[in-house]
C-alpha positions as CSV (number, residue, x, y, z in Angstrom):
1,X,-22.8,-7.9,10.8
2,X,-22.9,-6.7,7.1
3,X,-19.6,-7.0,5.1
4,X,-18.5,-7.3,1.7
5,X,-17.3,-11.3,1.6
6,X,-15.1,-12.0,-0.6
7,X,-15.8,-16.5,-1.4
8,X,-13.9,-18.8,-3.2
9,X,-16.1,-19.4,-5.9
10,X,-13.4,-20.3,-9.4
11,X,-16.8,-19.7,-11.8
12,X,-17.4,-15.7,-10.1
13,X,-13.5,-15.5,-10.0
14,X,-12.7,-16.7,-13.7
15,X,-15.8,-14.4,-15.0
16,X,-14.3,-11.8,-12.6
17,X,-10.9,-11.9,-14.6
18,X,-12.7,-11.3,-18.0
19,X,-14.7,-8.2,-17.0
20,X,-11.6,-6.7,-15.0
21,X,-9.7,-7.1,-18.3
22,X,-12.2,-4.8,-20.2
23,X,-12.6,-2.3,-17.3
24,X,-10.7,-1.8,-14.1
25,X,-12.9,-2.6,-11.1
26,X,-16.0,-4.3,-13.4
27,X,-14.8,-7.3,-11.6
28,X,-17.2,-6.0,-8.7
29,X,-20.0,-6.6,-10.5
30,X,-19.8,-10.7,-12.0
31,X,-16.9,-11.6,-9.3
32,X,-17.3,-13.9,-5.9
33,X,-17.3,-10.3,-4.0
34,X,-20.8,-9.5,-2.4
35,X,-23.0,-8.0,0.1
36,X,-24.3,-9.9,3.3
37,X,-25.1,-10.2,6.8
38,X,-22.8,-12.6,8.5
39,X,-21.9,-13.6,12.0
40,X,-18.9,-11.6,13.3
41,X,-15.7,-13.0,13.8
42,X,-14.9,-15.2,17.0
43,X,-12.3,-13.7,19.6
44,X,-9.4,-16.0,18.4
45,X,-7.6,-15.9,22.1
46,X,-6.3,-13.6,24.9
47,X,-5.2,-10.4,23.6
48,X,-7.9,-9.8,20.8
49,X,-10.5,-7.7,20.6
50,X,-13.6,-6.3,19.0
51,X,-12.8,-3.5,16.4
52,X,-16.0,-1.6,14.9
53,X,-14.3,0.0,11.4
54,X,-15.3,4.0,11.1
55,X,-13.1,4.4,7.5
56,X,-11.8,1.7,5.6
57,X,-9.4,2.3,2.3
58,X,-9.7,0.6,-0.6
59,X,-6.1,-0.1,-2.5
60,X,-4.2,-1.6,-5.5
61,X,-4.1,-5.3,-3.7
62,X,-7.5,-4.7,-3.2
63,X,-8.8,-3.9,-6.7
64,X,-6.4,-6.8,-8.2
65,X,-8.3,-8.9,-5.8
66,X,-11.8,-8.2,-7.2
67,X,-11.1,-8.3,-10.4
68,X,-9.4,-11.6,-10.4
69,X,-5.6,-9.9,-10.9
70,X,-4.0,-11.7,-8.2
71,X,-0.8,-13.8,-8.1
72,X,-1.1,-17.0,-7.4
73,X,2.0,-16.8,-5.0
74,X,-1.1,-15.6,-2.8
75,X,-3.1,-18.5,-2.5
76,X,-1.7,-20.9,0.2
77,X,-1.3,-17.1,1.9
78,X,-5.2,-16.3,2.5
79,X,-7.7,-18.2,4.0
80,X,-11.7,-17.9,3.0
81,X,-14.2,-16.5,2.9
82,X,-12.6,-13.2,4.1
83,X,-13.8,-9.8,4.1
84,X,-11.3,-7.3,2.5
85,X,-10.0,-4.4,3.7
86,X,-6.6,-3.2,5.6
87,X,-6.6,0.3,5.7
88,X,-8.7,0.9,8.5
89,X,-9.5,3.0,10.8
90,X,-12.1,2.0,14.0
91,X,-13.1,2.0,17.2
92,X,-12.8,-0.4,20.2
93,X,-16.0,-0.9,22.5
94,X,-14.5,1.8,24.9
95,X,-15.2,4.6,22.0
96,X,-11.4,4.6,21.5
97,X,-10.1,5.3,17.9
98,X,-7.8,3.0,16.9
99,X,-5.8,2.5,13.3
100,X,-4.7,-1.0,12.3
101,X,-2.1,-2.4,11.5
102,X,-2.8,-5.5,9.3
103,X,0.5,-8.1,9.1
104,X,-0.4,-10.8,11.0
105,X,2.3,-12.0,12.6
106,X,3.8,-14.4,15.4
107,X,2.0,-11.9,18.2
108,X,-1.1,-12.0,16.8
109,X,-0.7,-15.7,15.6
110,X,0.5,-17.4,19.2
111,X,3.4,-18.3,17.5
112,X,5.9,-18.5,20.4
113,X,8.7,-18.0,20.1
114,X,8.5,-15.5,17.3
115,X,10.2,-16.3,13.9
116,X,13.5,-14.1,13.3
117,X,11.7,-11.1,11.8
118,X,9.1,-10.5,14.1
119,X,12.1,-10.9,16.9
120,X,13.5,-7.8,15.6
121,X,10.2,-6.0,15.3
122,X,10.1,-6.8,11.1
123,X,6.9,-7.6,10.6
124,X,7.2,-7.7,7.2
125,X,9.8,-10.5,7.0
126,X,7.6,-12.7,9.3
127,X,8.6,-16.6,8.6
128,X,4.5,-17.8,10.0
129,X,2.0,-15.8,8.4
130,X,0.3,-19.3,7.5
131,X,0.4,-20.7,11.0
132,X,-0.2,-20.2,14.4
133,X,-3.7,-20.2,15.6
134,X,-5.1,-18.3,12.9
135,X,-6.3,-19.7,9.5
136,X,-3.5,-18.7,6.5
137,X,-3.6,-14.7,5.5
138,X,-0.6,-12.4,5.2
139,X,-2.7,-9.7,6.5
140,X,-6.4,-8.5,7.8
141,X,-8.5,-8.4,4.8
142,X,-7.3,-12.0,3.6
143,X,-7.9,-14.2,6.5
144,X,-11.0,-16.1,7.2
145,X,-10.8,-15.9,11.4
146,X,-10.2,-12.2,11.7
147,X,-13.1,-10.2,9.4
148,X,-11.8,-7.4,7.4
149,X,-12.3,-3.4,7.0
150,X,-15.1,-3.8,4.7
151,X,-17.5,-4.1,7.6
152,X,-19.1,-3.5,10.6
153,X,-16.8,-5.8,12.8
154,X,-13.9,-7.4,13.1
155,X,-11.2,-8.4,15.2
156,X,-8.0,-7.4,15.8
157,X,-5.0,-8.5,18.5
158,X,-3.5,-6.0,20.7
159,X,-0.2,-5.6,19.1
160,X,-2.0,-4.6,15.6
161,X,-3.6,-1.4,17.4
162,X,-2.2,2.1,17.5
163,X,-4.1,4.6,19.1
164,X,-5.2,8.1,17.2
165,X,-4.3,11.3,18.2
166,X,-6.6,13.5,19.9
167,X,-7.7,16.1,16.9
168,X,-6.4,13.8,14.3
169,X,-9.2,13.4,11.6
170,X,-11.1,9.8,10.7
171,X,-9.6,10.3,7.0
172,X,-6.4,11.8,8.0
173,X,-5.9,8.3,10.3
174,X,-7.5,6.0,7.2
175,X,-4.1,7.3,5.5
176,X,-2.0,5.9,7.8
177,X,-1.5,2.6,6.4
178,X,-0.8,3.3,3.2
179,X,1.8,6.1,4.4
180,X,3.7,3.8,6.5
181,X,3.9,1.2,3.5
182,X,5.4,4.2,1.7
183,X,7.8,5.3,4.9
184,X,9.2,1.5,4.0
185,X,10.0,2.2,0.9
186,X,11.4,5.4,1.2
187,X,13.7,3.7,3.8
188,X,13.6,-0.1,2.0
189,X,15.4,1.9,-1.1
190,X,18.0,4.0,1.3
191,X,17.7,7.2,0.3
192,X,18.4,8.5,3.6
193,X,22.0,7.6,3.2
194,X,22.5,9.3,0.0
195,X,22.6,13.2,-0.3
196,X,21.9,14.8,-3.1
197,X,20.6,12.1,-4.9
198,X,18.4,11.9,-7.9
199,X,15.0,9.9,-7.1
200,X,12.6,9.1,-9.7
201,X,9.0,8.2,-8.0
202,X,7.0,6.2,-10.8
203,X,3.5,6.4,-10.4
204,X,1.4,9.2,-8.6
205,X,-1.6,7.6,-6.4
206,X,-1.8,6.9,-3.2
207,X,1.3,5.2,-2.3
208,X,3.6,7.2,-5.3
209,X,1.9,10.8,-3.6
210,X,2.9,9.7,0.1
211,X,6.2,8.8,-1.3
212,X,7.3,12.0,-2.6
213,X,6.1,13.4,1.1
214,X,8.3,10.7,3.0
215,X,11.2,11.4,0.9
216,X,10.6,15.3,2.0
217,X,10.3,14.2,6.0
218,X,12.8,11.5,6.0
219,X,16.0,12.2,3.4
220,X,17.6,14.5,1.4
221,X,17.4,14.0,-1.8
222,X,18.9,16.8,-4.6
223,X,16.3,16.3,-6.9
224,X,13.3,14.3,-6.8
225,X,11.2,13.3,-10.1
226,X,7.5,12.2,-10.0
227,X,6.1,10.5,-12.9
228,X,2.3,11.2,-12.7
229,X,-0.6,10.1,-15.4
230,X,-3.6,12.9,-14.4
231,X,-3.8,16.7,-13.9
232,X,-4.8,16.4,-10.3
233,X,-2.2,13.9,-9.7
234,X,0.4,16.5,-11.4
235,X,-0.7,18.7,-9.0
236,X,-0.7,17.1,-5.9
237,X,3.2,15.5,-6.5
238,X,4.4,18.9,-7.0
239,X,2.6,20.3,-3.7
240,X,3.8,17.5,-2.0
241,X,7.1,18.4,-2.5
242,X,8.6,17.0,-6.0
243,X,10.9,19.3,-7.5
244,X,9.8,17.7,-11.4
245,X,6.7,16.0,-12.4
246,X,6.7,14.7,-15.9
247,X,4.2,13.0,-18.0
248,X,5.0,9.3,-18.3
249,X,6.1,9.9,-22.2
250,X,8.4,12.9,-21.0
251,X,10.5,10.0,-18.5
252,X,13.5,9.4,-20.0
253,X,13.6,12.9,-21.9
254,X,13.5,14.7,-18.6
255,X,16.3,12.2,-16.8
256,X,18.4,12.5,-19.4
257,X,18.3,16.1,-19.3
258,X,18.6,16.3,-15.3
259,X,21.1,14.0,-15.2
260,X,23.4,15.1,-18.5
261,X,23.3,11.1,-19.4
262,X,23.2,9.9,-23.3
263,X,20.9,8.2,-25.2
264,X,21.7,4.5,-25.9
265,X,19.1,2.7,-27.6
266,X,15.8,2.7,-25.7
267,X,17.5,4.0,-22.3
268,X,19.7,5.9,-21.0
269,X,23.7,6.0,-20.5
270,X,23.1,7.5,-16.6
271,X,19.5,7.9,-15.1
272,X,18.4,8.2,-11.3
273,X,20.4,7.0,-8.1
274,X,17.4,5.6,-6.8
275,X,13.7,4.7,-8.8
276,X,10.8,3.8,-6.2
277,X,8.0,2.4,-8.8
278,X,4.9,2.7,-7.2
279,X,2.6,1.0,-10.6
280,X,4.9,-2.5,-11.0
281,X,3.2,-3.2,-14.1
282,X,5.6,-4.8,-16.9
283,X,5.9,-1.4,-18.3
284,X,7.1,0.2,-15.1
285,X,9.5,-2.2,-14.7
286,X,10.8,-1.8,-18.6
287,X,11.3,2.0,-17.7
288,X,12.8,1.9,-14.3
289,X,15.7,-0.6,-15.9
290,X,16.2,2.1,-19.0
291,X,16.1,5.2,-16.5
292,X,18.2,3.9,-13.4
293,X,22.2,4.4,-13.9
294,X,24.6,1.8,-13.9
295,X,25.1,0.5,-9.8
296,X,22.0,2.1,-9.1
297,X,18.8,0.7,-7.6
298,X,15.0,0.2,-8.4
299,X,12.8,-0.1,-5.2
300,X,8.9,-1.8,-5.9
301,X,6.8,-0.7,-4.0
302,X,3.9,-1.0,-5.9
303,X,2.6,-4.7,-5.9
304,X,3.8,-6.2,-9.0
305,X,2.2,-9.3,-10.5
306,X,3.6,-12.5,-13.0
307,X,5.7,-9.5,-15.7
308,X,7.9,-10.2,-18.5
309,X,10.7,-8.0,-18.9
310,X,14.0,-8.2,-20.6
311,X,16.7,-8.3,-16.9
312,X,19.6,-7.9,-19.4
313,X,19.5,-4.1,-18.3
314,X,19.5,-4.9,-15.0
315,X,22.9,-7.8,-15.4
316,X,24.7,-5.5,-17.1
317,X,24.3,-2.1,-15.2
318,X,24.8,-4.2,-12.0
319,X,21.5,-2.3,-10.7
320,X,19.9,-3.9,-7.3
321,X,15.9,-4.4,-7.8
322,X,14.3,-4.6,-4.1
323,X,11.1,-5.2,-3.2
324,X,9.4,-3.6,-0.2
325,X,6.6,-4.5,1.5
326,X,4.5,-3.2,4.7
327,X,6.2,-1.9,7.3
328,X,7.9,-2.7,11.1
329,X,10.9,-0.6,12.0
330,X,13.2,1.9,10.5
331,X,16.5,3.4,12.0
332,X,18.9,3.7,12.5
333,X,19.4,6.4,9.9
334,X,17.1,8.2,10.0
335,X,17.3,12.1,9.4
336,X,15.0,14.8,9.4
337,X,12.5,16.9,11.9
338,X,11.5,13.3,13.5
339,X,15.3,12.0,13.9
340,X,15.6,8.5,15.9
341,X,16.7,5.9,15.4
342,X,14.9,2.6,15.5
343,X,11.2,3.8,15.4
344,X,8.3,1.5,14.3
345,X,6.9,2.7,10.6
346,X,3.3,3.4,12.4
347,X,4.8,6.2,14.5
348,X,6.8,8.1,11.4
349,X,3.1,7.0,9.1
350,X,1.1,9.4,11.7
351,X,3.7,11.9,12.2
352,X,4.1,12.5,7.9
353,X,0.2,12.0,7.4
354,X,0.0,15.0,10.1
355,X,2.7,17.3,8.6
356,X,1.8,17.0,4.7
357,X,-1.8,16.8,5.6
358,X,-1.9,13.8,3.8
359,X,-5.9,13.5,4.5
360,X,-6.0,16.1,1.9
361,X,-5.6,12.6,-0.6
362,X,-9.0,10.9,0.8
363,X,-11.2,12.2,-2.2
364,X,-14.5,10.5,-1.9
365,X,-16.2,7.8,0.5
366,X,-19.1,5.1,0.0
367,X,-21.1,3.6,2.2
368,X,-21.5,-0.6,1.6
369,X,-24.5,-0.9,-0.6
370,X,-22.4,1.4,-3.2
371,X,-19.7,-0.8,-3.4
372,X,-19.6,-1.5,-6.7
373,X,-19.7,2.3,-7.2
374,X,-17.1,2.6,-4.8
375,X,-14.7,-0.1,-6.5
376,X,-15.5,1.8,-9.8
377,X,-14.1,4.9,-8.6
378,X,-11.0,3.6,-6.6
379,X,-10.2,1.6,-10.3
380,X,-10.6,4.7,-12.2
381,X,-9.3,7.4,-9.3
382,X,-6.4,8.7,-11.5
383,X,-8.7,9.9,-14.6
384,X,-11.7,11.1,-12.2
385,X,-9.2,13.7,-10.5
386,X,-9.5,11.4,-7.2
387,X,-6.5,9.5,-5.4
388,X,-7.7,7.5,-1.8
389,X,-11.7,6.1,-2.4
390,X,-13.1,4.8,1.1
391,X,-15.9,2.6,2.5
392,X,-17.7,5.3,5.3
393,X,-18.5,2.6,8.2
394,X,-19.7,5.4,10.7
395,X,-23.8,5.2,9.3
396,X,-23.9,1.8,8.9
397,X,-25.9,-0.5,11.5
398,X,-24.3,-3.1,13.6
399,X,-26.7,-6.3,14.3
């Protein structure tokens, strides 16, 4: 099969570093990332199966990856060489569409029986994503037995598979992933239980955009506040349903005005119920502690890395910092056209990336021998008036 492999190679990866600290995404082309034909991926055990990838999203763990950005925390968490790519949408030898869902868990894994989180259908707290029978990755995309998006094959156990919607669109279903990461946060942060509140949504790509439209679907929120960099990114927040979007110099100016808080130093008296940051850069984090009020609480959902940033803020406010990642089940508060209770993420993902027409975000796609094209534009989406970049699988040939 062809795929974009992704070796452990420290001499590509330290050079890799360099470059992607000059230019986002220039990590693509000195880094351990290339293109080959490789054998496809083994049927790890009953309950696996072939998956041919049609669309396959590149994202922010993605891009950090190539250009040598990663935690360390990561490394006894992925196996190699592994093709990336998680946001995927394929198709299963039968012809039938399928979208994955990339946590590799005790299912998936053998593990029996299943740690506590996957018991209770929280795949993101799972206790064994480096055991099992698979080699070590937290997901598809970082483990060395399963292949990854970024190719022609790979394979994929039974439980990761959810089946697309007759009529539903190859790059509406690629944006099903990222939407039910942002579904989890939405709910990771609570904001269904708080009417009327003030959300502040930091950031305004992929997973800030399909924020704002989960907050819409899933609470009921009195005001809520998007922070977005570009024009087209402006634009898109407040279609999507923000009531204020703000340059990211006009923060604190517009919370304190919203919120009738003070000015105390670099921050504010009040601020927001509720900040989802969606960039979880050290600056990010700097700004949600001086916009959040007092008992309030900051929710990361974008992947932050090693940051310093003064916590004194956060001690003496008494404000709750929660990190959220993937997805498994939400309820049961869960409000809205779709109420439930206790529904997994995937199903509320497909239903929100239906009703906001949330394919509207896929702005360009690549085939595999323009990857470094493609990684160019996914690093640089925001100035370039583009939000989701994608590898187009459905042309390319499958030895």
């Amino acid at each position: 099969m062809r795929a974009l492999l992704f070796e452990r190679n420290l001499a590509r990866y330290a050079a890799a570093r360099v470059a992607g600290s000059l230019a986002s995404g220039l990590g693509a082309r000195v880094g351990p990332l290339t293109l080959t034909e490789t054998d496809d991926p083994d049927l790890p055990g009953p309950g696996w199966v072939r998956v041919r990838p049609r669309l396959a999203g590149i994202c922010g763990s993605d891009l950090a990856t190539v250009d040598g950005k990663s935690s360390r925390y990561f490394e006894p968490l992925v196996s190699f060489p592994f093709v990336p790519g998680h946001e995927v949408v394929g198709e299963l030898a039968n012809g039938r569409r399928v979208v994955l869902e990339p946590v590799l868990g005790c299912a998936a894994r053998g593990v029996d029986p299943p740690c506590r989180g996957c018991a209770d259908g929280r795949l993101d707290c799972c206790e064994r994503i480096a055991f099992g029978h698979l080699e070590p990755g937290l997901q598809t995309g970082y483990c060395a037995d399963t292949g990854g998006g970024w190719s022609t094959g790979l394979v994929a156990h039974e439980s990761q598979l959810h089946p697309v919607p007759e009529g539903m669109s190859d790059e509406a279903a690629v944006m099903v992933e990222p939407a039910a990461c942002a579904v989890h946060g939405v709910f990771n942060a609570g904001v269904e239980a708080l009417d009327g509140a003030t959300v502040l949504v930091l950031g305004a790509g992929t997973l800030g955009l399909c924020a704002i439209a989960s907050l819409g679907a899933h609470a009921r929120p009195g005001t809520v506040v998007a922070v977005a960099k570009h024009p087209e990114q402006r634009r898109l927040a407040a279609a999507l349903g923000a009531d204020v979007v703000v340059g990211p110099a006009e923060t604190r100016r517009a919370m304190r005005r919203l919120t009738g808080s003070l000015r105390v130093g670099g921050g504010l008296s009040g601020g927001a119920d509720v900040v989802i940051d969606c960039v979880g850069t050290e600056s990010s984090l700097a700004d949600d502690l001086a916009v959040v009020r007092p008992g309030g609480l900051v929710c990361l959902l974008g992947m932050p890395s090693i940051v310093t940033v003064d916590m004194t803020p956060l001690w003496q406010r008494q404000v709750t910092l929660r990190g959220s990642y993937a997805y498994g089940r939400e309820g049961p508060g869960l409000r809205g056209p779709n109420a439930a209770a206790d529904r997994r993420t995937f199903d509320l993902a497909f239903e929100l990336v239906a009703e906001a027409g949330l394919d509207r975000l896929v702005s360009a796609t690549y085939p595999l021998d323009r990857y470094r094209e493609a990684i160019d534009h996914a690093a640089n989406a925001g100035r370039r008036g583009a939000v989701k970049v994608a590898f187009d699988l459905r042309g390319e040939k499958h030895r």
